[in-house]
C-alpha positions, -999 to +999 in steps of 0.1 A: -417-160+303-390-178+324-395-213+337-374-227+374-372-262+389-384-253+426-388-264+459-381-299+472-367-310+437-338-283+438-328-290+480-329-331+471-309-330+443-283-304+462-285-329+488-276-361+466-311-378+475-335-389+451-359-366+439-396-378+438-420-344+425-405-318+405-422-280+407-420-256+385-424-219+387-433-196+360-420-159+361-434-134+336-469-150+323-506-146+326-529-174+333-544-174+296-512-177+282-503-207+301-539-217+290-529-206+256-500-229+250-522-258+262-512-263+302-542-275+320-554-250+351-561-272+384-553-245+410-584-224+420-572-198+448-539-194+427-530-208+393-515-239+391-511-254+357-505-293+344-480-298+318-499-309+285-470-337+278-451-348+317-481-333+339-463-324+362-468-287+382-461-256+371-474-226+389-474-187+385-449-169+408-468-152+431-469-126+457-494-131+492-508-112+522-523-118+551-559-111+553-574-133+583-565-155+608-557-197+597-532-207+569-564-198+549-568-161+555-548-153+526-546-128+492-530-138+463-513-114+437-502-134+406-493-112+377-467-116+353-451-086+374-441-105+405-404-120+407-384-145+415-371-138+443-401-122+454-420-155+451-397-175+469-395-149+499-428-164+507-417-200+510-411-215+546-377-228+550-343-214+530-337-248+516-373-252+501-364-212+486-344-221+457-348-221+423-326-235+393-334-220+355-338-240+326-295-234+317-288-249+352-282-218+370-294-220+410-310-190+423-303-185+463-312-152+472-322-162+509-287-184+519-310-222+513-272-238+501-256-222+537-282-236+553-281-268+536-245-272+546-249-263+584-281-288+583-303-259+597-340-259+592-343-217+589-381-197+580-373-174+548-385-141+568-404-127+595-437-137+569-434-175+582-455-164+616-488-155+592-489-193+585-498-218+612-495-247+588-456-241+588-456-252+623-463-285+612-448-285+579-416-274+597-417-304+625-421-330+595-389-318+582-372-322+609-385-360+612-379-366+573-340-350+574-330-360+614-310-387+601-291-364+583-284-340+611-309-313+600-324-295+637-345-266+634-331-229+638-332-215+675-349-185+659-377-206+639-382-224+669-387-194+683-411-177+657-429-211+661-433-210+697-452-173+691-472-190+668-486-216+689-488-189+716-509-165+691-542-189+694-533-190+651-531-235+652-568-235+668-578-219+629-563-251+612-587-276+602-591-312+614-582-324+579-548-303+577-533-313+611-543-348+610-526-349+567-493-335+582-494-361+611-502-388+586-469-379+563-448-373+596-456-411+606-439-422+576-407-401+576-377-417+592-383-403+628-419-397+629-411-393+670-391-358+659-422-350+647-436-347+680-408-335+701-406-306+678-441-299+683-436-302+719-404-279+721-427-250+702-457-258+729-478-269+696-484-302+711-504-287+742-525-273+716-533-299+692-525-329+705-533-321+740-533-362+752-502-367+744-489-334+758-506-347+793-480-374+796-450-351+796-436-353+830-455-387+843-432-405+863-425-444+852-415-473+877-377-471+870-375-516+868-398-511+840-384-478+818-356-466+831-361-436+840-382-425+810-415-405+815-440-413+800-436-390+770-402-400+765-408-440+765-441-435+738-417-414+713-386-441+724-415-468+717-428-452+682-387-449+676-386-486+675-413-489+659-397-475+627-367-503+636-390-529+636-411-515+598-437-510+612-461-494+594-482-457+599-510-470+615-489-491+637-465-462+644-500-443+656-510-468+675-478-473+693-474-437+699-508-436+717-508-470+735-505-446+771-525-420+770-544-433+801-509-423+821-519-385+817-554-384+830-553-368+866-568-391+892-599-373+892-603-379+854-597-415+852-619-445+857-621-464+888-585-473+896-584-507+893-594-505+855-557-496+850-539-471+826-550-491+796-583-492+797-583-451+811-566-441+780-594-452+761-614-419+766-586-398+758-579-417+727-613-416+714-613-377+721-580-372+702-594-395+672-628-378+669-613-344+675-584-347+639-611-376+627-585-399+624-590-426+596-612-458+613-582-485+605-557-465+627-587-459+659-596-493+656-559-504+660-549-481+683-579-488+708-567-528+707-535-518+713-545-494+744-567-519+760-546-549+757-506-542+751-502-553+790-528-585+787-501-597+763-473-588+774-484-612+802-492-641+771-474-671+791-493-664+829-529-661+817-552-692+816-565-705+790-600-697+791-586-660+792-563-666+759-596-677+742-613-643+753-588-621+745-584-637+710-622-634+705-615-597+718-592-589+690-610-612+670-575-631+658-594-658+644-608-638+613-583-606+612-550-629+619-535-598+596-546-569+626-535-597+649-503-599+640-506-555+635-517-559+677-484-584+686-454-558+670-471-531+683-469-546+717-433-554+712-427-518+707-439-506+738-418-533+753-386-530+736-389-490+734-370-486+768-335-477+775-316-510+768-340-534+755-346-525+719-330-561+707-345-578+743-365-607+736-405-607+731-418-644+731-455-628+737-459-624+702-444-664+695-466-676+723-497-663+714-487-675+674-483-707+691-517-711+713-538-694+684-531-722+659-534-748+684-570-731+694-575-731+658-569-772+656-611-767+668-636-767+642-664-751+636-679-776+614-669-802+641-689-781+663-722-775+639-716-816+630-724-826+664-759-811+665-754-771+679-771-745+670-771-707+672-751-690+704-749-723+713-719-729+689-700-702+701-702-713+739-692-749+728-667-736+705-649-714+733-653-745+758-635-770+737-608-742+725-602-743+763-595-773+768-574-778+739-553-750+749-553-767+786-538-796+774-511-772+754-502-752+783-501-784+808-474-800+774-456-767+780 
């Protein structure tokens, strides 16, 4: 029985970058020896094993073939038989296909170091096309190592491209795709994420909203020259400046998907862009059922990035609504998610990453002063039921009349 340090450990610590999981591999053992010496079994369509002492992974090397269509339609061979560098073959990328053995010697059999010096992201063998998932594991390496130089291999691109072509990424399940998109919003440039996608044609397949805004002309005073495509990833870009965090970073990626609806598909025109792209955005979240906290951000941010852009024209009355409308008096947390969102999409444009955004100050400014009104004050002069809330709103009004007039 031999035992490797696998995977992700090996390329990170090759790489000089902290390693976070280590995986083992186990050459040369059954599954009731592992049991035996007291690992724990956890995997069920293969065996994976838990350490008895660190818990961390070990797993029996392992042979597949395809069997079906999806990253599911799989057959596993795991005897004691199957090698090394037999296992490995079946891993995605050359850097995630070496091994190191417990007297420190690396195993490379497939050219992960050459790789790893040329910053190339390059599938193992011609066996990466039976796995759909890899389109998207491969896309959120490119967004996690970008910084680094890393791009993907012209010829995985390729074999990606096929694969997106074959009808295979319609087999993956909601839960997969939107997992993979979840991680990719927290690497370093989630928006490589989705320009690989689109480079392979993936994007028109599964996240065909976002695909629709490739090519939609701007207004060149306002982003220019950017698409609209190319100002959401430049906006989800600074988003990642600015810390945002993965809800945010989805909800600044989507803020425009009204822009790709063709006039026949979008709501009477004078509704605008933002409230069109509600449909679409609703369609995209129910279709990868995307987690509540991110739809219900992303839908504020759709519907009102441009109201408050605008903070310092509109009338009070209309700053009292739209902070009932993203209900900043109890959520003042989501409120403030709402503002840097909004200051992405206006600050992710050529030239104005570090241009000024008083919106967000503004609106600070007018909510506290709206909050200087009471409720109890309210309740204390004898109102009752919907009643408060119309007197409440009326003498927020004027408070914020008299602000704006002191302005």
């Amino acid at each position: 029985m031999e035992i490797y340090l696998v995977g992700g450990a090996v390329r990170d610590e090759l790489l000089g970058i902290p390693v976070k999981d280590r995986d083992h591999l186990v050459v040369g053992a059954s599954a009731e020896q592992m049991t035996a010496l007291g690992y724990r079994q956890v995997g069920k369509s293969f065996p994976v094993f838990l350490h008895p002492d660190s818990g961390e992974e070990y797993a029996l090397a392992r042979t597949e073939r395809k069997t079906g269509r999806g990253y599911g339609g799989f057959d596993f061979d795991a005897a004691p038989s199957v090698t090394l560098e037999a296992d490995l073959k079946r891993r995605d990328l050359t850097i995630n296909a070496m091994a190191r053995g417990q007297d420190g010697t690396l195993h490379d059999p497939y050219g992960g170091q050459a790789d790893l010096k040329a910053r190339q992201l390059r599938h193992v063998s011609p066996a990466f096309e039976e796995d759909p998932l890899r389109v998207l594991r491969v896309a959120r390496f490119a967004a996690r190592f970008h910084h680094l130089g890393f791009t993907v291999a012209d010829e995985t691109l390729a074999l990606m491209g096929r694969l997106s072509d074959s009808g295979e990424l319609d087999f993956l399940s909601a839960e997969r795709v939107w997992q993979e998109t979840a991680r990719a919003l927290t690497e370093p440039h989630p928006e490589v994420y989705f320009q690989v996608l689109a480079e392979c044609r993936a994007l028109t397949v599964l996240f065909p909203e976002l695909a629709a805004l490739q090519g939609v002309p701007q207004p060149t005073q306002w982003h220019g020259g950017l698409d609209a495509w190319q100002h959401s990833l430049k906006a989800l870009a600074r988003a990642v400046t600015l810390k945002a965090e993965p809800a945010q970073r989805f909800a600044v990626l989507v803020h425009d998907l009204g822009k790709g609806l063709t006039p026949e598909a979008q709501w009477p025109r004078h509704i605008g862009h933002e409230r069109a792209g509600l449909k679409p955005l609703k369609a995209l979240c129910e279709r990868l059922r995307v987690p509540n906290d991110y739809r219900e951000l992303a839908q504020l941010v759709a519907e009102f990035h441009l109201i408050v852009h605008r903070a310092a024209e509109l009338k009070p009355s209309t700053l009292v609504r739209l902070f009932d409308q993203l209900d900043a008096w109890r959520k003042v947390e989501r409120f403030e998610q709402v503002l840097l969102c909004c200051q992405c999409d206006a600050q992710g444009r050529p030239g104005q990453d570090e241009t000024p955004y008083p919106a967000s100050d503004y609106l600070r400014a007018a909510l506290a002063e709206a909050n200087r009104v009471a409720v109890k004050a309210v309740v204390a002069d004898g109102f009752t039921g919907a009643a408060i809330r119309d007197e409440l709103a009326r003498r927020r009004t004027q408070v914020l009349a008299r602000w704006k007039a002191a302005q």
